[in-house]
Kinemage of the C-alpha trace (Angstrom):
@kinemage 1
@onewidth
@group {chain A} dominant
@subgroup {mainchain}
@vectorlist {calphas} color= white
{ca unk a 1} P 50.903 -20.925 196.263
{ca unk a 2} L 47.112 -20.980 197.192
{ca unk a 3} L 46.223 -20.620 201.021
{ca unk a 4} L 44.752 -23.857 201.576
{ca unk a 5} L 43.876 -23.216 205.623
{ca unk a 6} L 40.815 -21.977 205.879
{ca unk a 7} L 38.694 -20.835 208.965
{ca unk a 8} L 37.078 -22.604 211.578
{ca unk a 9} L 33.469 -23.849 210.419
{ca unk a 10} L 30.570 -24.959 211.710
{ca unk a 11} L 31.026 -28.205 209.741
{ca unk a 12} L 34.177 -28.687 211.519
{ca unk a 13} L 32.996 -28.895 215.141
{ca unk a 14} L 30.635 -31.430 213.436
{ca unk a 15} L 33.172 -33.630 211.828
{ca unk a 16} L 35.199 -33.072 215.692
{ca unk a 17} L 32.300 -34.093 217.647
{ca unk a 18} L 31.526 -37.390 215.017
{ca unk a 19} L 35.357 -38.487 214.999
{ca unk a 20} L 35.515 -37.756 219.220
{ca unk a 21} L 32.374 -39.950 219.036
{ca unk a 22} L 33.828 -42.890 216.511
{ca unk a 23} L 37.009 -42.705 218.644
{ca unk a 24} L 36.075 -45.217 221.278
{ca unk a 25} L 36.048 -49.183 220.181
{ca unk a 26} L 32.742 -49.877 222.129
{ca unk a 27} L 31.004 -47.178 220.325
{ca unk a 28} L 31.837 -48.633 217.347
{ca unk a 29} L 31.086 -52.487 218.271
{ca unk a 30} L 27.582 -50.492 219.314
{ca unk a 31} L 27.133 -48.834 215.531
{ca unk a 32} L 27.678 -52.371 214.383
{ca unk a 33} L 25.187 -53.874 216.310
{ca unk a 34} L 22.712 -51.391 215.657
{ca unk a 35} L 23.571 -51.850 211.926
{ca unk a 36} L 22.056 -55.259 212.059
{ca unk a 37} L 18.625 -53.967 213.165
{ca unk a 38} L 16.606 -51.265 212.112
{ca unk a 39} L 16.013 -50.244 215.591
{ca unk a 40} L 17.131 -51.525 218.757
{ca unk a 41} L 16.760 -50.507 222.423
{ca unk a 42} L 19.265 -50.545 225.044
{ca unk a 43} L 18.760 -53.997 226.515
{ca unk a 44} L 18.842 -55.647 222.609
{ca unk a 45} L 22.650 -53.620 222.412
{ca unk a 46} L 23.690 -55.144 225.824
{ca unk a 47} L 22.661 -57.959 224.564
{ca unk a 48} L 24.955 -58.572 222.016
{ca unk a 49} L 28.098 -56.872 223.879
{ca unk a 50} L 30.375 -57.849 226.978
{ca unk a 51} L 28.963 -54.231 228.882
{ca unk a 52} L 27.165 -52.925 231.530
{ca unk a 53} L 23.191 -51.611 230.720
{ca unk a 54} L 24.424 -48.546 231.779
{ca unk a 55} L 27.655 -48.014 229.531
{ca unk a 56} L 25.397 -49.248 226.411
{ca unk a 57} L 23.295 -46.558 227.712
{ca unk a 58} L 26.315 -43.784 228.178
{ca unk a 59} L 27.628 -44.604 224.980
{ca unk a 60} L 24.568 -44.193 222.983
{ca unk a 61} L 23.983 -41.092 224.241
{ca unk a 62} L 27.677 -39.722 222.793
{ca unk a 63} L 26.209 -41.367 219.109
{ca unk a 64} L 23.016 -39.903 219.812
{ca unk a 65} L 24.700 -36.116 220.768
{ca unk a 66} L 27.439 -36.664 217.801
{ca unk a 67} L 24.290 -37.193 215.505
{ca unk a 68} L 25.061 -40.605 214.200
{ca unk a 69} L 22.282 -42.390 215.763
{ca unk a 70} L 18.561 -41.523 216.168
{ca unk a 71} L 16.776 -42.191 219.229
{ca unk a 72} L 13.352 -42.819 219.620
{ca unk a 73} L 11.743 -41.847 223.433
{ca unk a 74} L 8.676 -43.353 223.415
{ca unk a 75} L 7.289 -45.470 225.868
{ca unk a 76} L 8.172 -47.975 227.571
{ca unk a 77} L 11.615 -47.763 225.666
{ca unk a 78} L 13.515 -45.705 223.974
{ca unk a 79} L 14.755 -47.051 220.611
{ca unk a 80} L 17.898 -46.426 218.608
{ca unk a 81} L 18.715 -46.855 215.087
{ca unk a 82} L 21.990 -45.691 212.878
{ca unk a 83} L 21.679 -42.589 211.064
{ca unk a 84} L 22.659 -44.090 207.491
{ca unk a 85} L 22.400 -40.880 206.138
{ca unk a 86} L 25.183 -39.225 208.701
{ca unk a 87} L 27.789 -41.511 208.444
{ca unk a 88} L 27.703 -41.122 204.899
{ca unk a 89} L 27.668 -37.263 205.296
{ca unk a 90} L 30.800 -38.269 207.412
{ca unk a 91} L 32.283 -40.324 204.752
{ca unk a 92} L 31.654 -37.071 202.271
{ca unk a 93} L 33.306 -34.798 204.660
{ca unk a 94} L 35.941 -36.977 205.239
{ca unk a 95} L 36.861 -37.062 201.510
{ca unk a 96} L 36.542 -33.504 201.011
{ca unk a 97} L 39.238 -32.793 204.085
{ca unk a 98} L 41.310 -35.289 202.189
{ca unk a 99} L 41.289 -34.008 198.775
{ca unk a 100} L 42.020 -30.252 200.498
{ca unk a 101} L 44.784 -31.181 202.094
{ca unk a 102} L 46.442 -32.677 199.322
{ca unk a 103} L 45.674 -29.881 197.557
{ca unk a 104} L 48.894 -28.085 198.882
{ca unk a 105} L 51.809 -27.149 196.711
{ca unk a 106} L 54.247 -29.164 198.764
{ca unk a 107} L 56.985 -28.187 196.319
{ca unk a 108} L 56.542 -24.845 196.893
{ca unk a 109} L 56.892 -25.416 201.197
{ca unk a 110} L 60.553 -25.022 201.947
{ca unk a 111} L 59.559 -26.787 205.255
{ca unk a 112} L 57.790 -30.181 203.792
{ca unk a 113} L 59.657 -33.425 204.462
{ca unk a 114} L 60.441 -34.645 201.355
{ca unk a 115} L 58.818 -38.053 199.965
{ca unk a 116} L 60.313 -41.529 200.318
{ca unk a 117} L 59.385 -43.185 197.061
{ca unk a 118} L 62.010 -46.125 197.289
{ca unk a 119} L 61.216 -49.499 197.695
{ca unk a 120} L 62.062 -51.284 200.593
């Protein structure tokens, strides 16, 4: 049976930190507003959601740490804009965690709940 756990990577903590990120409902009513503009600043987000300037602001800067949004600090405004490019690296990483962990001989596992294939 192949060993299909592998270590700890750093492309782990980075998937972590991205789900953590994706894991709130505001954050991802935020990614969906930026999504409609190339490049919005705080007050444009607030705008369009049912928050407080300065929980736009918090959440942003969870995107902004988790890497799926870009921010922009020059002045008078800082400007944020979706990283298209992370989320699909997310999307990739999310398929290749899939595809591993069905990977696993569950046959072979003494332990593994067996399927329910009947039609209910």
């Amino acid at each position: 049976m192949k060993d299909c756990i592998q270590p700890p990577s750093h492309d782990d903590d980075r998937l972590a930190r991205q789900l953590a990120a994706l894991a709130h409902p505001a954050r991802l009513h935020i990614l969906r507003a930026l999504a409609c503009r190339r490049r919005s600043c705080c007050k444009d987000v607030v705008a369009k959601l049912p928050l407080a300037q300065s929980t736009v602001s918090q959440h942003l800067k969870v995107l902004a740490d988790a890497g799926l949004v870009t921010v922009d600090r020059r002045r008078p405004h800082s400007h944020y804009q979706l990283d298209r490019r992370a989320l699909d690296g997310l999307v990739g990483q999310l398929e290749g965690f899939v595809a591993a962990c069905g990977t696993a001989d569950a046959a072979a596992d003494p332990l593994a709940e067996p399927k329910d294939t009947s039609l209910v």
